[in-house]
N, C-alpha and C positions, 0 to 999 in steps of 0.2 A: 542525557536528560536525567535529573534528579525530581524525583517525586518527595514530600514532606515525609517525614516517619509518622506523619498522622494517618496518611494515606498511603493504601496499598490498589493496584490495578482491580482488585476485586471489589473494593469501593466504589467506583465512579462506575457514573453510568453509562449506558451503549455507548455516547455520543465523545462520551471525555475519555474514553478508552480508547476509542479511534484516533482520537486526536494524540491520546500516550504513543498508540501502534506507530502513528504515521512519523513521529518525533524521533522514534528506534527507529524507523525503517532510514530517514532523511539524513542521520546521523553516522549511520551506516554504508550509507550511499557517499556522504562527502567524505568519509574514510578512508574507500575505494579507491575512489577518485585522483585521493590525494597522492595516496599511495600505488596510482600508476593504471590503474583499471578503468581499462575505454571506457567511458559512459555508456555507448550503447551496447556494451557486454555486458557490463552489472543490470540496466534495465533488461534485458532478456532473461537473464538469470533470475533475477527479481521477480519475475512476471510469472515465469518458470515456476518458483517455489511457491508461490502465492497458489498458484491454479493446483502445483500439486494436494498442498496442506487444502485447496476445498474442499477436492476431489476424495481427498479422505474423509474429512468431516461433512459433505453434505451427500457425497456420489457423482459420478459423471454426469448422468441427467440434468439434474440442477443446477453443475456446474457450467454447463454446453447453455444452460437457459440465462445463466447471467450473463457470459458472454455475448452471448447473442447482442442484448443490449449495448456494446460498447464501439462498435460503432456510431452509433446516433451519438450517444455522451461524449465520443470524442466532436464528432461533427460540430456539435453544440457549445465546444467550448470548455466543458466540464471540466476537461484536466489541463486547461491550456494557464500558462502563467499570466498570460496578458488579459486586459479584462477586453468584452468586446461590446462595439458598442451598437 
């Protein structure tokens, strides 16, 4: 992903950072991939490192409480690629 040299990640807002984060993260992933990394080891890995860096920056607690949530988000579709109807 290239960003303009107008703009740096600490410019945009919560929502356009996400979308920078998610762009590194999917970029990364089809790198993997390419170069030979089961999908479902990099998504474990991935999940891995995300929950660790929370757990840094918010705590276990907090962390333990967004998960919580993710079953329903998955239930619902949230992360699924297909739309539902």
């Amino acid at each position: 992903m290239s960003l303009s040299t107008a703009f740096t990640l600490a410019q945009l807002d919560a929502a356009d950072a996400r979308l920078a984060a998610l762009d590194y993260v999917s970029e990364a992933f089809a790198e993997a991939v390419l170069d030979g990394v089961a999908v479902e080891a990099f998504a474990e890995a991935a999940i891995a490192t995300a929950i660790r860096e929370l757990v840094v920056a918010h705590g276990e607690e907090r962390v333990a409480e967004i998960v919580q949530t993710w079953p329903e988000r998955v239930r619902g579709g949230e992360f699924s690629l297909r739309l539902k109807q």
